[in-house]
SERO-4910 file (N, C-alpha, C, O; in steps of 0.05 Angstrom, whole numbers):
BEGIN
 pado doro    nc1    nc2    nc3   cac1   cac2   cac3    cc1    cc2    cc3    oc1    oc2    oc3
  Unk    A   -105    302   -220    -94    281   -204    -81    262   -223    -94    248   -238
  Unk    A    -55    260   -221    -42    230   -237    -51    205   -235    -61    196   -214
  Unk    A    -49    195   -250    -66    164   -252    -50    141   -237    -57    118   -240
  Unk    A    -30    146   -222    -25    125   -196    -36    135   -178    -46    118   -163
  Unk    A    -39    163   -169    -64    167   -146    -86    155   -148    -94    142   -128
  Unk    A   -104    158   -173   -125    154   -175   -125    123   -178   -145    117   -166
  Unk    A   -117    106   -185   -101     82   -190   -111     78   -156   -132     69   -147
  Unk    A    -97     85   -149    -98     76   -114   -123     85   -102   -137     71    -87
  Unk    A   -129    111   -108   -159    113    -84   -186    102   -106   -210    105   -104
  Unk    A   -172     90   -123   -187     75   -133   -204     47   -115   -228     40   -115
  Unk    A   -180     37   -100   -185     10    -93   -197     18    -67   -188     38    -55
  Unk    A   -222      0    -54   -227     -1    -27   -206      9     -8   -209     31      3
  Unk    A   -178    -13     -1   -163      2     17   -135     -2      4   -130    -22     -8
  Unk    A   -115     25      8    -85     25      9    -69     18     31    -83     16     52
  Unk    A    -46     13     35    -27     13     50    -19     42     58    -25     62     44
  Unk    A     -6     44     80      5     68     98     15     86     79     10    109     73
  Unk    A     31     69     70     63     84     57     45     81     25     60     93     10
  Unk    A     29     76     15     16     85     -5     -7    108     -4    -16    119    -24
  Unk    A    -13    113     25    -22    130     34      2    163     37      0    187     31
  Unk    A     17    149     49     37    167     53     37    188     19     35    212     18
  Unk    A     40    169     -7     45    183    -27     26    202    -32     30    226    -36
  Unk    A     -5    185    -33    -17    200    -46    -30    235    -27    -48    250    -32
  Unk    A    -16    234    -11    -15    249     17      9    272      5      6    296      6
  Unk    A     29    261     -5     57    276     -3     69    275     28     87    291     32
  Unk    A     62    261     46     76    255     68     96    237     64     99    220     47
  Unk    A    111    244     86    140    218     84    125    189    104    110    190    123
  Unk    A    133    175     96    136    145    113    122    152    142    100    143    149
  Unk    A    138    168    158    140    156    178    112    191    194    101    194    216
  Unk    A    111    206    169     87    223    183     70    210    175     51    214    190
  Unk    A     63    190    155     34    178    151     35    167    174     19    177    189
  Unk    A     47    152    184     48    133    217     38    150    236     21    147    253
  Unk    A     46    161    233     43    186    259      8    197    255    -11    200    271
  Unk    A     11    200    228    -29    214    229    -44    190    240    -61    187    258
  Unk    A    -31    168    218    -53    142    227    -54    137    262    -74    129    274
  Unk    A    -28    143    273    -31    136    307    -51    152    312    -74    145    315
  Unk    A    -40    178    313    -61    206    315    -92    202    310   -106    214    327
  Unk    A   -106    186    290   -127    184    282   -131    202    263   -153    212    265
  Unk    A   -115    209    243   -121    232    225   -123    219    202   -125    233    182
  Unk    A   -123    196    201   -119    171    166   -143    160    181   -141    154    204
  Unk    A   -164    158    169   -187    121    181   -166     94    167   -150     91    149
  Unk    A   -177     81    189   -152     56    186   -168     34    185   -192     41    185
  Unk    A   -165      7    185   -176    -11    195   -156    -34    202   -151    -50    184
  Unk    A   -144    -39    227   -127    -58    235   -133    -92    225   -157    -99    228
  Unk    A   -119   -108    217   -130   -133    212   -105   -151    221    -84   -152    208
  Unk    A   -108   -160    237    -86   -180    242    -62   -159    259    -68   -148    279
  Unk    A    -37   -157    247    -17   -148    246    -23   -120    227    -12    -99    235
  Unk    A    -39   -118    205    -37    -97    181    -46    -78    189    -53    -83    212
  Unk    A    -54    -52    181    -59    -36    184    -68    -17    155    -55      1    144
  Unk    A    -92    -28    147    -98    -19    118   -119     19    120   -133     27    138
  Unk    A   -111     30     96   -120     64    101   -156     53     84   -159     40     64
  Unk    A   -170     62     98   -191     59     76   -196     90     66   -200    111     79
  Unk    A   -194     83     31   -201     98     20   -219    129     13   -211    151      5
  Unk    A   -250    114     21   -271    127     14   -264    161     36   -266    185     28
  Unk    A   -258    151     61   -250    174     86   -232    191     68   -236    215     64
  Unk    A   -206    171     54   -187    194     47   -198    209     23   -194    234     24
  Unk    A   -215    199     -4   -214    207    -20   -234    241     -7   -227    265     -9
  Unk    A   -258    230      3   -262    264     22   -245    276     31   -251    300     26
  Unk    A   -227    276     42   -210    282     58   -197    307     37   -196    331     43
  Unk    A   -190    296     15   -175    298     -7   -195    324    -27   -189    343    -42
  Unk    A   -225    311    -16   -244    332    -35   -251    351    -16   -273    361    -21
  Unk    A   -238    361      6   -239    379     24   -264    373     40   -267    388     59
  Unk    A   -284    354     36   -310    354     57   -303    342     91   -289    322     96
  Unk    A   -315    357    108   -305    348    130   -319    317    139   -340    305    141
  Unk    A   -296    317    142   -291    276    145   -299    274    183   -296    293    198
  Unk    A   -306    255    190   -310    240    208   -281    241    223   -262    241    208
  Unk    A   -277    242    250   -253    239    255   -245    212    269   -251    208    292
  Unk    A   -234    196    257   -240    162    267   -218    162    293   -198    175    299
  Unk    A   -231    145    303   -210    138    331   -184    128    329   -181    108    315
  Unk    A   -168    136    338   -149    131    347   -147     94    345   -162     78    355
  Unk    A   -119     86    325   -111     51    328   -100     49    361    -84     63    374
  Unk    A   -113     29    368   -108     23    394    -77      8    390    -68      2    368
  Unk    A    -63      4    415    -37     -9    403    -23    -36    402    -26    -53    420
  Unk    A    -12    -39    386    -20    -69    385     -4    -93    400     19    -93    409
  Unk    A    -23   -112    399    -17   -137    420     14   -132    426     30   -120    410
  Unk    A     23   -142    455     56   -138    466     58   -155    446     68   -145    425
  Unk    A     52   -180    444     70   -201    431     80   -189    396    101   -197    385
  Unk    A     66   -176    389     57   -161    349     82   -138    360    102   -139    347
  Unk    A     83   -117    384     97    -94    385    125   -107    388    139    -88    380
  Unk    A    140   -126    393    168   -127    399    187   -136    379    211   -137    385
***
């Protein structure tokens, strides 16, 4: 594993699109897993941070938990 992956599932949580990399997904399929519930997420505010520990299993092939689905967010946050 190159040391900006590990660099990243290093930390508690990444961003999407830092998810997206260490994935090899583009932008907009990480979005799509995370809607899906296929990334564990944790919504905060507006953000939408990947936590780690899920992906780095994920990554070591053990079967992961399948987290729920991000509910969607506030009208006023979607427009």
């Amino acid at each position: 594993m190159n040391t900006e992956i590990q660099t990243l599932l290093d930390r508690p949580t990444i961003s999407v699109d830092e998810a997206a990399r260490v994935l090899g997904l583009g932008r907009n399929s990480a979005y799509e897993a995370v809607r899906r519930g296929e990334i564990a997420t944790k919504r905060i505010g507006g953000r939408i941070f990947v936590l780690t520990a899920p992906l780095r299993r994920m990554l070591d092939g053990e079967a992961a938990e399948t987290p729920a689905p991000l509910p969607p967010p506030p009208a006023h946050i979607a427009a």
